[in-house]
C-alpha positions as CSV (number, residue, x, y, z in Angstrom):
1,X,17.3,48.2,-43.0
2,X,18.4,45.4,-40.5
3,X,17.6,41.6,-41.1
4,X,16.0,40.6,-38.0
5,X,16.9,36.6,-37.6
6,X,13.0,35.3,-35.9
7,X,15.3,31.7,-35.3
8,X,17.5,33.6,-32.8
9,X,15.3,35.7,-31.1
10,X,12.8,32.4,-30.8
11,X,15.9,30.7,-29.3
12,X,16.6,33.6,-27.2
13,X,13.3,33.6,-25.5
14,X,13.1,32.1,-22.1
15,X,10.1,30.1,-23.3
16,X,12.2,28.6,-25.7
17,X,15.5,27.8,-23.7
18,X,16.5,24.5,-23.2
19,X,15.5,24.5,-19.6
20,X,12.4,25.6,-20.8
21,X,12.3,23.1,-23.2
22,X,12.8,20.1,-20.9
23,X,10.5,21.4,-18.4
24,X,7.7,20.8,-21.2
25,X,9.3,17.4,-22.6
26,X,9.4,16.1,-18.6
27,X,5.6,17.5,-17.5
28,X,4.8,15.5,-21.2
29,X,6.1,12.2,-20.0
30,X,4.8,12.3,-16.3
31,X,1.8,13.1,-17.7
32,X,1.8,9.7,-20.2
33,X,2.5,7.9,-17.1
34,X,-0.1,9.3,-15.2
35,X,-2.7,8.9,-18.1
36,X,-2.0,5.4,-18.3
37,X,-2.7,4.8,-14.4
38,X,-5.3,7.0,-13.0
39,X,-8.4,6.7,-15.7
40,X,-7.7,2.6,-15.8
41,X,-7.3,2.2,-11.3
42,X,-11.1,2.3,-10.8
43,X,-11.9,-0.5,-13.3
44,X,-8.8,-2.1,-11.8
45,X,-10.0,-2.3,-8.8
46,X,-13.8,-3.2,-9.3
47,X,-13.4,-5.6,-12.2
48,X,-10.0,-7.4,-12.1
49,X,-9.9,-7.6,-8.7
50,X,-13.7,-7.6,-8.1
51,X,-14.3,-5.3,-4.9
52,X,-17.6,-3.7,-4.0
53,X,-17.9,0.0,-4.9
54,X,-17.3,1.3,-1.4
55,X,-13.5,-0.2,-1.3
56,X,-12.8,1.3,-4.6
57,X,-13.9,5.0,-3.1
58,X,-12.0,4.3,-0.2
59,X,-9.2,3.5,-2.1
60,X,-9.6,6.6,-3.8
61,X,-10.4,9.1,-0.7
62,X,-6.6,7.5,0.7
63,X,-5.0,8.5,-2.3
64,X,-6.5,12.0,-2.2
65,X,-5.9,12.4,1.8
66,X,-2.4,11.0,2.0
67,X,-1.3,12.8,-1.1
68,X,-2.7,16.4,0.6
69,X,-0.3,15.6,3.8
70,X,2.6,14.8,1.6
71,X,2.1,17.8,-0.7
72,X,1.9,20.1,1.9
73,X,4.4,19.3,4.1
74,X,7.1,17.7,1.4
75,X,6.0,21.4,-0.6
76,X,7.0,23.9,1.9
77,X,10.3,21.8,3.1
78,X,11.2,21.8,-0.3
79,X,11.4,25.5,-0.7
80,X,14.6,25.1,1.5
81,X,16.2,23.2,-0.5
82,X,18.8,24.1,-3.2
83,X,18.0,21.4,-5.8
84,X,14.6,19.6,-6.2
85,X,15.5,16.8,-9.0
86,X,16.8,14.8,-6.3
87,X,13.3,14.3,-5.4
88,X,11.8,14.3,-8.3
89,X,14.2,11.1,-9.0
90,X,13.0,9.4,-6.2
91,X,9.0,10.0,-5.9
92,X,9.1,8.3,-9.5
93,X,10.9,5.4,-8.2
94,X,8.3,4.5,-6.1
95,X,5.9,5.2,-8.9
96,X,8.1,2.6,-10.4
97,X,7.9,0.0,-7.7
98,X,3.7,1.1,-7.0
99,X,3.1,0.0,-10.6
100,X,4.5,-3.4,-10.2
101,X,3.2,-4.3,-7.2
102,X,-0.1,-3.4,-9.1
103,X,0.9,-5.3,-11.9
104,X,1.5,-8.6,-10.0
105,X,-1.1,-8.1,-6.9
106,X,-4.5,-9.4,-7.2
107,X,-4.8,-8.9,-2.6
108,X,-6.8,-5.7,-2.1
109,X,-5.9,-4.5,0.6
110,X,-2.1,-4.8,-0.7
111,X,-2.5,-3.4,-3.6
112,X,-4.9,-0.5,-1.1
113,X,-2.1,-0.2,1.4
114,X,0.5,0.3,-1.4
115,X,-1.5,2.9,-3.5
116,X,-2.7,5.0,-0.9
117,X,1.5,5.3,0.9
118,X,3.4,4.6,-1.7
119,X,1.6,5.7,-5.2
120,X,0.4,8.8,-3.7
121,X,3.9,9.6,-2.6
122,X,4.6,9.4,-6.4
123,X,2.7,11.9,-7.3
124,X,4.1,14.5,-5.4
125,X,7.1,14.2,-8.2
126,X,4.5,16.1,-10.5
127,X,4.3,19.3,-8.1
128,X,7.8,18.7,-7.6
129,X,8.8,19.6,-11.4
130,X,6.1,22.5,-11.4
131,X,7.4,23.9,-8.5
132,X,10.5,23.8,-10.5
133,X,9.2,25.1,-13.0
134,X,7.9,28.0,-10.9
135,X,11.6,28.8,-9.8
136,X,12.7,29.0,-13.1
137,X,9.6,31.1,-14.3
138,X,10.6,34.0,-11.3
139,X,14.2,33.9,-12.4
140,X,14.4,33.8,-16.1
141,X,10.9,34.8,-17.5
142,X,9.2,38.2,-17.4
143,X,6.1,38.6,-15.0
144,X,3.6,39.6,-18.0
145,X,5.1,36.1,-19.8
146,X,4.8,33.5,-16.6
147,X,1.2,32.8,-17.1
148,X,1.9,31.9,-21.2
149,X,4.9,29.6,-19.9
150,X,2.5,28.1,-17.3
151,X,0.0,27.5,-20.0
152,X,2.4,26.1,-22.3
153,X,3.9,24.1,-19.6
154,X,0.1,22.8,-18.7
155,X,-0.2,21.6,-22.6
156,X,1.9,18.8,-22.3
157,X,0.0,17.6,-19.8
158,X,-3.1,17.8,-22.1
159,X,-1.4,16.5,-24.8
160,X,-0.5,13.5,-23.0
161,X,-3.9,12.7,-22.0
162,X,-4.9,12.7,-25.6
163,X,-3.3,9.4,-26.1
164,X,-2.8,8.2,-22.6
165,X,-6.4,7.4,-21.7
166,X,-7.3,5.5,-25.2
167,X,-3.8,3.8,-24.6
168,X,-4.7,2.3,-21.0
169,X,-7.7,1.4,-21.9
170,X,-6.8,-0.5,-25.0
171,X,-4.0,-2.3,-22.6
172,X,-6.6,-3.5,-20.2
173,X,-9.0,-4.3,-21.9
174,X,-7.2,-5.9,-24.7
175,X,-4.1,-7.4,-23.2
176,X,-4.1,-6.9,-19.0
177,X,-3.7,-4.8,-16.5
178,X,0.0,-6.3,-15.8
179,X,0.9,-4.9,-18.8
180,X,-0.5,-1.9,-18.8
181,X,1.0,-1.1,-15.4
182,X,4.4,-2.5,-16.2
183,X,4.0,-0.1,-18.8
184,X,3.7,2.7,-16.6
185,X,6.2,1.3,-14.1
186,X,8.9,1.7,-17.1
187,X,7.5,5.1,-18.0
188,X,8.4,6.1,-14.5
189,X,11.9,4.5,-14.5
190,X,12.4,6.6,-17.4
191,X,10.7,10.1,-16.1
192,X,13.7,9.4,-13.2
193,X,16.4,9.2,-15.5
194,X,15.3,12.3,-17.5
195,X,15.3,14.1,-14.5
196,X,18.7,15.1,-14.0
197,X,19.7,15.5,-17.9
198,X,16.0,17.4,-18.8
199,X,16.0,19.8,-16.1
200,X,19.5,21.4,-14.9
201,X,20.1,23.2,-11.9
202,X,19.0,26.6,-12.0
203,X,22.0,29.0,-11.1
204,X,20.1,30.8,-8.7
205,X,19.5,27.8,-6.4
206,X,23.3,27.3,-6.9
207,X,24.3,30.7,-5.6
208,X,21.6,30.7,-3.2
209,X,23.1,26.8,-1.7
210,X,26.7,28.9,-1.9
211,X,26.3,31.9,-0.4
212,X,24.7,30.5,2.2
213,X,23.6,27.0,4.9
214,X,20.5,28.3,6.4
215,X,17.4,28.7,4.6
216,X,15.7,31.9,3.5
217,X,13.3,33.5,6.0
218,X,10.1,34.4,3.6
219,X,8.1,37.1,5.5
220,X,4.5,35.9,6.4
221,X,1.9,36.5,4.2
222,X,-0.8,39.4,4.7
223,X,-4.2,38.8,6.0
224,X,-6.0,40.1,2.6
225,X,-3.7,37.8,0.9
226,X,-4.2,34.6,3.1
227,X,-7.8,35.5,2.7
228,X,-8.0,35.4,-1.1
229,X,-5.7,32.5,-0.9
230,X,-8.5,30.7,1.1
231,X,-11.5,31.5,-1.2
232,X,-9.0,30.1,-4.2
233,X,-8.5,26.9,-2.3
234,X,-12.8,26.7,-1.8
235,X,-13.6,27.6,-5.5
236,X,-10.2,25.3,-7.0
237,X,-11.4,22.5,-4.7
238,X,-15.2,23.0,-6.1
239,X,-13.8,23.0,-9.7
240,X,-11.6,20.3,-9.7
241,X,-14.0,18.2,-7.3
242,X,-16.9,18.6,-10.3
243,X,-14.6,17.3,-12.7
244,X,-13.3,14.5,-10.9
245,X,-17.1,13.4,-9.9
246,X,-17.7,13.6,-14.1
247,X,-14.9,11.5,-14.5
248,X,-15.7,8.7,-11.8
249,X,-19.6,9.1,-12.9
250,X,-20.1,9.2,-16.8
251,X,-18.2,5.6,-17.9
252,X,-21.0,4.3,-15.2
253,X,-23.9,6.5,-16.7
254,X,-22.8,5.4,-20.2
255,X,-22.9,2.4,-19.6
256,X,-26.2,1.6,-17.2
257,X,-28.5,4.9,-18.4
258,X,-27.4,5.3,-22.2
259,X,-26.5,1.8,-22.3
260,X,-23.0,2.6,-24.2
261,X,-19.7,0.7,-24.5
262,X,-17.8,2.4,-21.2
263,X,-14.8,2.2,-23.0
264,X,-15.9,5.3,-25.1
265,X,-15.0,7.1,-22.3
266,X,-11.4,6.9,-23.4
267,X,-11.9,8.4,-26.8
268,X,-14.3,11.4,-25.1
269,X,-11.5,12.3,-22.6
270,X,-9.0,12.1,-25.2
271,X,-11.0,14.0,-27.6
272,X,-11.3,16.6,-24.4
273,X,-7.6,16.9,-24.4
274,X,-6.8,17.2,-27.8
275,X,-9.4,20.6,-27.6
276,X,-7.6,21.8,-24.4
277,X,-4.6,22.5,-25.7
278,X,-5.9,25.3,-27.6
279,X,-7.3,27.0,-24.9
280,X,-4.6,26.7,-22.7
281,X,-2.1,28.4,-24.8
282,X,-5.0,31.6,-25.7
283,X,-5.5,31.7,-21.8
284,X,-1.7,32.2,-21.5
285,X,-1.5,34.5,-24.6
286,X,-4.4,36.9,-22.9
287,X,-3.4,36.6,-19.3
288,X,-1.6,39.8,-19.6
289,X,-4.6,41.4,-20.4
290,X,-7.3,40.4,-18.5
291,X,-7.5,39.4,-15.0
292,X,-6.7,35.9,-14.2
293,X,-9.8,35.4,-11.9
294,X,-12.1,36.1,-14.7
295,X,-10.9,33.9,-16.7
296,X,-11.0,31.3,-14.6
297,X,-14.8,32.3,-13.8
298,X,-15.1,32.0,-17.6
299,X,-14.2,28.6,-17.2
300,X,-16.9,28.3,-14.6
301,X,-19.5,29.3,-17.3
302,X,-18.2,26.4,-19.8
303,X,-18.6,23.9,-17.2
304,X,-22.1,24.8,-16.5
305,X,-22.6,24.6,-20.0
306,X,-20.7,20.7,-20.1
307,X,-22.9,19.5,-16.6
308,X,-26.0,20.9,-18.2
309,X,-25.8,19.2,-21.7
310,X,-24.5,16.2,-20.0
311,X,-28.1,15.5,-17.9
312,X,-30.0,16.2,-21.1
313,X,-27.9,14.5,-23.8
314,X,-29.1,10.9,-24.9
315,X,-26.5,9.7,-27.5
316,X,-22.8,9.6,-27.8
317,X,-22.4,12.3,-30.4
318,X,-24.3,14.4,-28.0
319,X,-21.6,13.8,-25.2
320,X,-18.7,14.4,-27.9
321,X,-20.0,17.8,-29.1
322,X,-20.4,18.5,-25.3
323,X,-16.5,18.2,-24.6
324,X,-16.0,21.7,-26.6
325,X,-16.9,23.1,-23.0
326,X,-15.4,20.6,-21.3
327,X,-12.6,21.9,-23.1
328,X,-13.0,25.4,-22.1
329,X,-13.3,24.3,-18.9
330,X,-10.4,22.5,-18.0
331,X,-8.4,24.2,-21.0
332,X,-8.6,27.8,-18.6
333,X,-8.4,26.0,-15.5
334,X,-5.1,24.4,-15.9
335,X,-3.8,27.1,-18.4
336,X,-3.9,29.8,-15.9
337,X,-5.0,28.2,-12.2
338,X,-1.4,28.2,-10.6
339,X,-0.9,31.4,-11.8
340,X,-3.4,32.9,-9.5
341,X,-2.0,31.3,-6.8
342,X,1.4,31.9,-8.4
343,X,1.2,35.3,-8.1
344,X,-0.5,35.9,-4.5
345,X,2.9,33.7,-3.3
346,X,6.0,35.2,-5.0
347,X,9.0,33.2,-3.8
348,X,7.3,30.3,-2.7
349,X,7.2,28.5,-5.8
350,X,6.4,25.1,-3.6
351,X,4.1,26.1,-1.4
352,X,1.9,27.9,-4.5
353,X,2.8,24.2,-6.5
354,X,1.5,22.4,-3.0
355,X,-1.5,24.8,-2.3
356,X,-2.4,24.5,-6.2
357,X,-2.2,20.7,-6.1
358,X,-3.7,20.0,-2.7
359,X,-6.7,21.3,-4.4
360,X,-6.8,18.7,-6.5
361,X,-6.7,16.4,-4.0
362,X,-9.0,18.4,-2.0
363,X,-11.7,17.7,-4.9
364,X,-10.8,14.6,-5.5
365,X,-11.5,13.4,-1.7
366,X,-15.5,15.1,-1.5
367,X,-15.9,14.4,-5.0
368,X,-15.1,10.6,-4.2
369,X,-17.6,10.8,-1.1
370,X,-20.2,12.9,-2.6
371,X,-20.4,10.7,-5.6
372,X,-21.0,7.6,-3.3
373,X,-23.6,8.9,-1.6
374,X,-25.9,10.4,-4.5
375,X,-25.5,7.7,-6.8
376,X,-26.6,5.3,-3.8
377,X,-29.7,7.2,-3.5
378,X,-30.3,9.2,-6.7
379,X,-28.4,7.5,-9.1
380,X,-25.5,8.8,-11.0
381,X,-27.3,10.3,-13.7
382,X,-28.1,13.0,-10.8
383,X,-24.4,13.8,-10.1
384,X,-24.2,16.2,-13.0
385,X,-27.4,18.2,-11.3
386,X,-25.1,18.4,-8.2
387,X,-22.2,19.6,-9.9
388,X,-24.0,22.5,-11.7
389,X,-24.7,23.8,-8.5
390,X,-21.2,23.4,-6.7
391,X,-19.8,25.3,-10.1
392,X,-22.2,28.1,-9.0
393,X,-20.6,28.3,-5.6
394,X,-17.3,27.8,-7.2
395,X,-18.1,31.2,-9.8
396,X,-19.0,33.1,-6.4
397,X,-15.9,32.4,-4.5
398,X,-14.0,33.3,-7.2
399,X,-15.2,36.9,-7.2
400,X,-14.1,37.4,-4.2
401,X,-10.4,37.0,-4.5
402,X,-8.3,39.8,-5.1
403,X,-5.6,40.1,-7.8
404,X,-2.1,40.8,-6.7
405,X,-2.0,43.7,-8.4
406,X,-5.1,44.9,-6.0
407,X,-3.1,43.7,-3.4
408,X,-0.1,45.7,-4.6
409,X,2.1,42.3,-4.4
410,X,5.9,42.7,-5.7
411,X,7.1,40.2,-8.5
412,X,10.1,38.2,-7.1
């Protein structure tokens, strides 16, 4: 009877190759770096520098706007090219140089005008190096396996943001924000230089840039596809706008309605993280078996379950319990979210990374605006009310996109 050697068939996987392997290593540090910035900005901006709550959404609604222009322009050129760690190089450069102007810059609008052309900018590095990772998932990785290497790929992210949050917070409130965003700005210097020796070029955007100078002419997409595309972008916007009101809206209700420390709030997200990872890689694990839309409308359930307990829960241990759904929640979401997309838009691995991300942004931008106005006249503690019902709306639009195996899609 043969001796089957699990080390060489683990090795042998495409999850497992070392492209593979530095995709995950390189989504884990840009996700430090962005764990570091984003949860600390707000309180940057209305304590440290000491501007009224309306600047700091509007600082907030720039980010979200200019980084949906760069995404989806910057995303679809990029599909052109025949090597995208040039880019990725450079957008975390001016991360670099964002994050020091933020450590030495107490001038709001500076430090406004810098974040919303120049830090947002940035952040297109991090659908840069999914997009990537998208190229190499059609080219080295079996259809029924994409959404488990998504998943896994979407786990360093989470398991960044167990440590990243605490970390910032501690920096700031601790030490300073100079230091916590020269940090970050080093982070990103690093996440540069890793670029180029984590992620090599993939040798079918080497024969593509070969065998040919002009780019490849994608045929347009469908009508019953750019319709399902459409209700993904509504119901991904919805999703990710709910969770980004939570975020801006519970270290506020902590701290005025339950009259907790606010900087709990970077224990409970990383508490959330820690529980996502779990999800994530069980989302990828049973993506081959059950439609992707359901289980992201599974997710919709769990944060029903999360905005629900939030309006009713009076002490902390009550909120920590809570982040089992939260878990859930964002665990299926960003375990299997691109895949949806992924898969309606085979061979555009940018434009599904830019569409994907843009919602983000998308929910970010309402979600800034929606939480100004509701807290200004019902008070925060109402935003979770208002979230329950957008997750409803969400859970409907999702039903009405169609798989791409409905659509009879091919794999590329």
């Amino acid at each position: 009877m043969p001796v089957i050697d699990h080390s060489v068939v683990v090795v042998s996987s495409p999850l497992f190759r070392p492209a593979a392997l530095g995709i995950y290593l390189l989504f884990f540090c840009a996700g430090i770096v962005g764990a570091l910035v984003l949860p600390t900005f707000s309180l940057f901006l209305a304590k440290e520098i000491g501007v009224r709550p309306l600047l700091v959404g509007l600082v907030f609604a720039g980010i979200a706007l200019a980084s949906i222009g760069y995404n989806h322009w910057i995303g679809h050129w990029s599909d052109k090219l025949a090597d995208r760690r040039p880019l990725v190089a450079i957008f975390c450069v001016l991360g670099a140089i964002a994050c020091v102007i933020f450590a030495l810059s107490r001038h709001y609008w500076l430090v406004a005008g810098i974040a919303v052309v120049v830090f947002s900018l940035s952040m297109v590095s991090f659908s840069q190096i999914m997009a990537y990772s998208l190229d190499y998932a059609e080219a080295e990785i079996p259809p029924d396996r994409i959404p488990l290497f998504n998943a896994i790929m979407r786990a360093q992210i989470a398991f960044a943001w167990v440590a990243g949050p605490p970390v910032g917070f501690l920096l700031a409130t601790y030490y300073s924000f100079s230091l916590s965003y020269s940090v970050a700005a080093g982070l990103y210097v690093l996440v540069a230089m890793a670029s180029f020796k984590l992620l090599p070029r993939l040798p079918g955007k080497a024969r593509q840039s070969d065998h040919s100078n002009t780019p490849v002419s994608l045929p347009p997409l469908v009508p019953a596809v750019r319709q399902s595309l459409w209700f993904c972008a509504l119901a991904f916007s919805l999703m990710w706008g709910v969770n980004n009101a939570y975020l801006i809206s519970l270290p506020i209700h902590l701290k005025d309605n339950l009259h907790i420390d606010a900087q709990w709030m970077g224990w409970i997200m990383g508490t959330t993280a820690a529980l996502e990872v779990p999800f994530m890689l069980l989302a990828g694990h049973y993506a081959s078996r059950f439609r992707l839309v359901n289980l992201i409308r599974c997710a919709g359930v769990a944060a029903l379950c999360l905005y629900l307990g939030v309006y009713v829960a009076t002490t902390l241990w009550h909120l920590f319990v809570l982040q089992i759904f939260n878990a859930i929640f964002i665990g299926l979401l960003a375990g299997v979210g691109v895949s949806v997309i992924q898969a309606l838009m085979p061979g555009r691995s940018g434009g599904a990374s830019a569409l994907y991300t843009n919602t983000t942004h998308i929910g970010n931008l309402f979600s800034s605006l929606l939480v100004g106005v509701v807290a200004d006249y019902f008070g925060y503690h109402q935003i979770f009310i208002v979230n329950v019902a957008l997750v409803i709306v969400a859970i409907w639009a999702f039903g009405k996109v169609r798989s791409a195996r409905e659509l009879a899609l091919p794999h590329q």
